[in-house]
C-alpha positions as CSV (number, residue, x, y, z in Angstrom):
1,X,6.9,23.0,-12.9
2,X,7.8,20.5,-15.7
3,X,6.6,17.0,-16.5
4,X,8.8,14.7,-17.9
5,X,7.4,10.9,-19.0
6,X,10.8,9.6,-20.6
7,X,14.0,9.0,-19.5
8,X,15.8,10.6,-22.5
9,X,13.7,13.9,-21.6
10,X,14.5,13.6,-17.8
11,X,18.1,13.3,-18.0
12,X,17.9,16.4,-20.4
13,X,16.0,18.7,-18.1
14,X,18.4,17.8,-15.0
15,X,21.6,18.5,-17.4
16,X,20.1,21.6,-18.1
17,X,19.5,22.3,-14.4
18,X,23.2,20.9,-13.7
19,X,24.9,23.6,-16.1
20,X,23.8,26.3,-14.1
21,X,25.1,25.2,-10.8
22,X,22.3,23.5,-9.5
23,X,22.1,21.0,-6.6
24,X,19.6,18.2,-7.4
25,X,17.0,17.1,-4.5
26,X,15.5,13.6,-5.9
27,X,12.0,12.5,-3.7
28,X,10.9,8.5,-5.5
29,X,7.4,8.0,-4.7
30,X,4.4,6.0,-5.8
31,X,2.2,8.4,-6.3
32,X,-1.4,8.6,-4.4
33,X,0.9,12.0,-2.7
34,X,-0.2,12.9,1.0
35,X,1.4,15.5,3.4
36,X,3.9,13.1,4.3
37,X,5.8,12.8,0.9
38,X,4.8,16.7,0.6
39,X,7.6,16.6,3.7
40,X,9.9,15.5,2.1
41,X,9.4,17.6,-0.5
42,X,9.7,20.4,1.7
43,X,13.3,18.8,3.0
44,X,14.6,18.0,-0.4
45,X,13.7,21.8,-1.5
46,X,15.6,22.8,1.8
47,X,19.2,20.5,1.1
48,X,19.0,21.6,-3.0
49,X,18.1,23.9,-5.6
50,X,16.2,21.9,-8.1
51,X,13.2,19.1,-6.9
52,X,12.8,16.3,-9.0
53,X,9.9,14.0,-7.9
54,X,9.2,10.5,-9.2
55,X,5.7,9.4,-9.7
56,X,5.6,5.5,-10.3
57,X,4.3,2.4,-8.8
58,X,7.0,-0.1,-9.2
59,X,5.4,-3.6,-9.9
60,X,8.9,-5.7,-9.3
61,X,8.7,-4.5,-5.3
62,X,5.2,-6.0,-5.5
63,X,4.3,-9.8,-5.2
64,X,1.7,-11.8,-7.4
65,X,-0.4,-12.0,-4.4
66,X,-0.3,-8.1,-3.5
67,X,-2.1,-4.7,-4.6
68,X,-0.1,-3.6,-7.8
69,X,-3.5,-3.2,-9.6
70,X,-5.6,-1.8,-7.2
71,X,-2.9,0.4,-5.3
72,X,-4.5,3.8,-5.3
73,X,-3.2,6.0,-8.0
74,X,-4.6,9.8,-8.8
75,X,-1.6,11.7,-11.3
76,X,-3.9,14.9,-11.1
77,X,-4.1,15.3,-7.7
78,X,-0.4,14.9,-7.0
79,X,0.6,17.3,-9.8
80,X,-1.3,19.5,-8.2
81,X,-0.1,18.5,-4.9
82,X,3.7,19.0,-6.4
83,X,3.0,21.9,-8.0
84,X,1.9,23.6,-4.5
85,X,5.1,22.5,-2.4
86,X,7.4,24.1,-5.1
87,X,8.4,20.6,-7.4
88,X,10.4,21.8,-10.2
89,X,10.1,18.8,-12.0
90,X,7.9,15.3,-11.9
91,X,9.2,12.3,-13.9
92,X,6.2,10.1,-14.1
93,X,7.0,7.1,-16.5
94,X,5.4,4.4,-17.8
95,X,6.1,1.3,-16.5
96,X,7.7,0.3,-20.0
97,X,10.1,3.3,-20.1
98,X,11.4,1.7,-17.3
99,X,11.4,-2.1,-17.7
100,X,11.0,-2.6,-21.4
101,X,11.9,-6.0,-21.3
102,X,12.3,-8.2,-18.4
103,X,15.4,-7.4,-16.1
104,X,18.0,-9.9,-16.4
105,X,20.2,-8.4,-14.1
106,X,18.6,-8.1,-10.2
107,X,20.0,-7.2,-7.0
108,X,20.1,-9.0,-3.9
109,X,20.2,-7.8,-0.4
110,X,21.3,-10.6,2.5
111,X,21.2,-9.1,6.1
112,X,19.1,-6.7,6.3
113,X,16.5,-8.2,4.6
114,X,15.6,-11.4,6.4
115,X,13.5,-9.9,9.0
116,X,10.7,-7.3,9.6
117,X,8.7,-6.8,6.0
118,X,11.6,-8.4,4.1
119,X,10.9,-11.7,6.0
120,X,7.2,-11.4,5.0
121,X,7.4,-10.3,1.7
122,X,10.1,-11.9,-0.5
123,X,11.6,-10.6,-3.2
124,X,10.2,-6.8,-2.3
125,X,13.1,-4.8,-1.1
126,X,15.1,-6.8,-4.0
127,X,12.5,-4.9,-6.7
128,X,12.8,-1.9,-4.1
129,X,16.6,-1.3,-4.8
130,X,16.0,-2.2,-8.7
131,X,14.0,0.5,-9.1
132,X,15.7,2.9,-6.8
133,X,19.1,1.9,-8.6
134,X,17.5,3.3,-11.9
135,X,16.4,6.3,-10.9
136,X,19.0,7.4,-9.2
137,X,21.2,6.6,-12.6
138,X,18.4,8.7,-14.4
139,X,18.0,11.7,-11.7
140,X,21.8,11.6,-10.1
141,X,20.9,13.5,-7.5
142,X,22.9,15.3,-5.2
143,X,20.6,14.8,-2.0
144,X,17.4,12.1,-2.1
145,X,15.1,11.8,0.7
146,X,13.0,8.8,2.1
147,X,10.8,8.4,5.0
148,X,11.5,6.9,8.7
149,X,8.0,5.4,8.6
150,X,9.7,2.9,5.8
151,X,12.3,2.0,8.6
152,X,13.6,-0.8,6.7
153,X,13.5,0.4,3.7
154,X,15.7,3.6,4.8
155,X,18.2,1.5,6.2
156,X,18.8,-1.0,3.1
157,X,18.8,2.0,1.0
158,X,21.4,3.7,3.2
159,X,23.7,0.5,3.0
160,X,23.3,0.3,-0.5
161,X,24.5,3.6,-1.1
162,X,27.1,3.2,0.6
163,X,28.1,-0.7,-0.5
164,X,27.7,0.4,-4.3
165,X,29.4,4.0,-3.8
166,X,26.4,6.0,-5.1
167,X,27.3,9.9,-5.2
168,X,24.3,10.8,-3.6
169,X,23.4,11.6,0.3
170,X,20.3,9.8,2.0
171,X,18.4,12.1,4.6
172,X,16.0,10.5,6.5
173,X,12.6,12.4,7.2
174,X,10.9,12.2,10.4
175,X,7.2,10.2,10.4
176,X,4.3,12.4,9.7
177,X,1.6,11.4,11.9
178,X,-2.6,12.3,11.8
179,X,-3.4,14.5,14.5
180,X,-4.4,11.2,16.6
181,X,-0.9,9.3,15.6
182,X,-1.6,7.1,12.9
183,X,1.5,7.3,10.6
184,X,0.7,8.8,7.4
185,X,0.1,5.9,4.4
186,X,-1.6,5.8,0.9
187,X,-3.4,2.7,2.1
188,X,-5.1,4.5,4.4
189,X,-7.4,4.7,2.3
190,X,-8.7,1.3,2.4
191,X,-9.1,1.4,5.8
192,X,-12.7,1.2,6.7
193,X,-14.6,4.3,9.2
194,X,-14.3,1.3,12.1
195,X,-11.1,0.4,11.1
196,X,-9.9,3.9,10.9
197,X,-10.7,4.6,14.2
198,X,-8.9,1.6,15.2
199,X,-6.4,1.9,14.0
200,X,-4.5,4.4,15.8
201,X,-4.0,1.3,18.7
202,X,-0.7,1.2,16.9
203,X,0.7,4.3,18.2
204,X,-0.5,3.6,21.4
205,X,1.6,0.2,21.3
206,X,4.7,1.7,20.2
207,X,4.1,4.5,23.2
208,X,3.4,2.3,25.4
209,X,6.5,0.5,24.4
210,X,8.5,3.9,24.9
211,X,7.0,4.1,28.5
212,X,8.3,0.7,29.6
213,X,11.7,1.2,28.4
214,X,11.8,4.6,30.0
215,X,10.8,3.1,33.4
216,X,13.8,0.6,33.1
217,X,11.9,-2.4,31.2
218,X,14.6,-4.0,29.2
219,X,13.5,-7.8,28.5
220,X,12.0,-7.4,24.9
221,X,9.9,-10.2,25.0
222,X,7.8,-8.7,27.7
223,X,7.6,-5.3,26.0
224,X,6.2,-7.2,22.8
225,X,4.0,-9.2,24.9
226,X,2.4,-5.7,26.5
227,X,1.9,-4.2,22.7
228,X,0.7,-7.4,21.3
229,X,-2.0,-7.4,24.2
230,X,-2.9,-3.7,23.5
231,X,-2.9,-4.4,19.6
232,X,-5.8,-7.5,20.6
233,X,-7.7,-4.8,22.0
234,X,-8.9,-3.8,18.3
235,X,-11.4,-6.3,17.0
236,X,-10.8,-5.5,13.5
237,X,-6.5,-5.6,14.1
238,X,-4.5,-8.7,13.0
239,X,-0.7,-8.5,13.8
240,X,1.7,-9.3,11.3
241,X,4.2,-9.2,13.3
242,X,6.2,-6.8,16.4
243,X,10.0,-6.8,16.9
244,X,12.3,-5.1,18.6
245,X,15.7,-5.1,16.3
246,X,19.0,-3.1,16.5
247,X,19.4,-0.1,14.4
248,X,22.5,-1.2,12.7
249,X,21.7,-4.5,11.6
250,X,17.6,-5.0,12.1
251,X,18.4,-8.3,13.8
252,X,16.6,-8.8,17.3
253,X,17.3,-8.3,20.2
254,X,16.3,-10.2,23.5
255,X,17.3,-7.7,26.0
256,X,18.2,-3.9,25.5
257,X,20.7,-3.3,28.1
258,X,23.7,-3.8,25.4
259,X,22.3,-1.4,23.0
260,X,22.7,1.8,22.5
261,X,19.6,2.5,20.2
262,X,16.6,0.0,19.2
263,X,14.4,0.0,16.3
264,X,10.6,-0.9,17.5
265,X,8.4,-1.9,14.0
266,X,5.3,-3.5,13.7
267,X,3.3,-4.7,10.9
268,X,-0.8,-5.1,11.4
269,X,-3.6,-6.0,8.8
270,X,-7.1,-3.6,9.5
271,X,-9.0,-5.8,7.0
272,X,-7.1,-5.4,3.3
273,X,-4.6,-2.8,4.7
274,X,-1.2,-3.4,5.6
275,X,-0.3,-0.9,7.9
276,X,3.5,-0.6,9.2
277,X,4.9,1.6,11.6
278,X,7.9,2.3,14.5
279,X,9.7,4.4,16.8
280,X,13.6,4.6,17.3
281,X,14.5,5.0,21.2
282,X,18.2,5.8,22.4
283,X,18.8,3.1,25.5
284,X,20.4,4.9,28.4
């Protein structure tokens, strides 16, 4: 496995990789690696011939007021972590290789970015799609892969592939889950033992959620009502917020009978950790 740190070095590796026919598999992350990104891993080395991961905590997706600093961070680990899954190569940068002056030129999203997190925390998916726009100049990659659990996220990326007429395909990896259904999150790890075992009330809610529309429940309200009251359950739980939005837009929806799939997402603070999750149901 190889370790890049520049972009100069990077782009040299892939050409090399290019020359001899090979598809590139790109998987962005920030680092702090657990078997959910090691997924996707496993999904990039399945759709290409040559894995490049990116290590690096962006700070323009993060807001004065949020964990930049303190978001947990352990290169060793994920090298090794890499390494292990079958990573041929890890580009893990500096923050100044890749903003070495301040960015006059930004992106804006409109849409799909004025609910859910993007509603809450301003400005993110625009530093999101910055960063993701760079390295996927640097890496051009043939196939990159991102994870359902970031639902939003996903779909903004999709679209701006797709609006922008990047050459590269999105695959979507299916949530990985602890074996009692809490999604799978770096911030775990700044949950406390109470608020650990808490915490898997979120699953619950977006089961229970799954249950009602499967028994014909199609006013959303009252399906958000029932999760919110199951959520209140867990002393140490403080609910960002719950929506139920359509796929293709992430705007919300009051009743589900017109749609044909729904996007159920929730947001909920266990003390310092901002956990996020969701399900996507087909309505029949």
């Amino acid at each position: 496995m190889l370790l890049t740190r520049t972009i100069a070095e990077t782009r040299a590796v892939i050409a090399d990789a290019r020359t001899q026919g090979k598809r590139i598999g790109f998987v962005p992350t920030m680092g702090y690696l657990h078997e959910g990104h090691l997924k996707l891993i496993d999904i990039a080395k399945g759709h290409s011939d040559f894995v490049v991961v990116s290590i690096f905590v962006n700070p323009t997706q993060f807001s004065p007021t949020e964990d930049f600093a303190k978001y947990p961070r352990d290169f060793e680990r994920d090298r090794r972590l890499c390494e292990s899954r079958g990573t041929d190569l890890i580009f893990a940068p500096e923050v100044s290789e890749i903003y070495p002056e301040r960015s006059l030129i930004t992106l804006q999203i409109e849409k799909l970015a004025d609910r859910l997190c993007g509603m809450r925390r301003p400005g993110h998916f625009n530093g999101v799609l910055l960063v993701v726009s760079k390295l996927f100049n640097i890496v051009q990659p043939n196939v990159a892969v991102f994870g359902q659990k970031d639902a939003q996220q996903l779909t903004i990326i999709k679209r701006f592939v797709q609006d922008l007429n990047f050459p590269v395909r999105i695959i979507a990896a299916p949530t990985v889950r602890e074996s009692d259904g809490l999604a799978m999150s770096s911030r775990n790890i700044y949950l406390s033992p109470e608020q650990r075992a808490q915490s898997t009330v979120l699953y619950q809610a977006l089961q229970r959620a799954k249950t009602l529309i499967e028994a014909g429940q199609r006013d959303a309200q009252k399906i958000v009502l029932e999760m919110q009251q199951l959520i209140a359950t867990a002393s140490e739980a403080k609910i960002d917020y719950i929506e139920i939005v359509s796929v293709s837009d992430l705007q919300p929806v009051k009743r589900l009978d017109g749609e044909r799939q729904v996007l159920i997402a929730l947001a909920v603070y266990f003390g310092r950790a901002r956990l996020i999750d969701n399900i996507v149901l087909k309505i029949s």
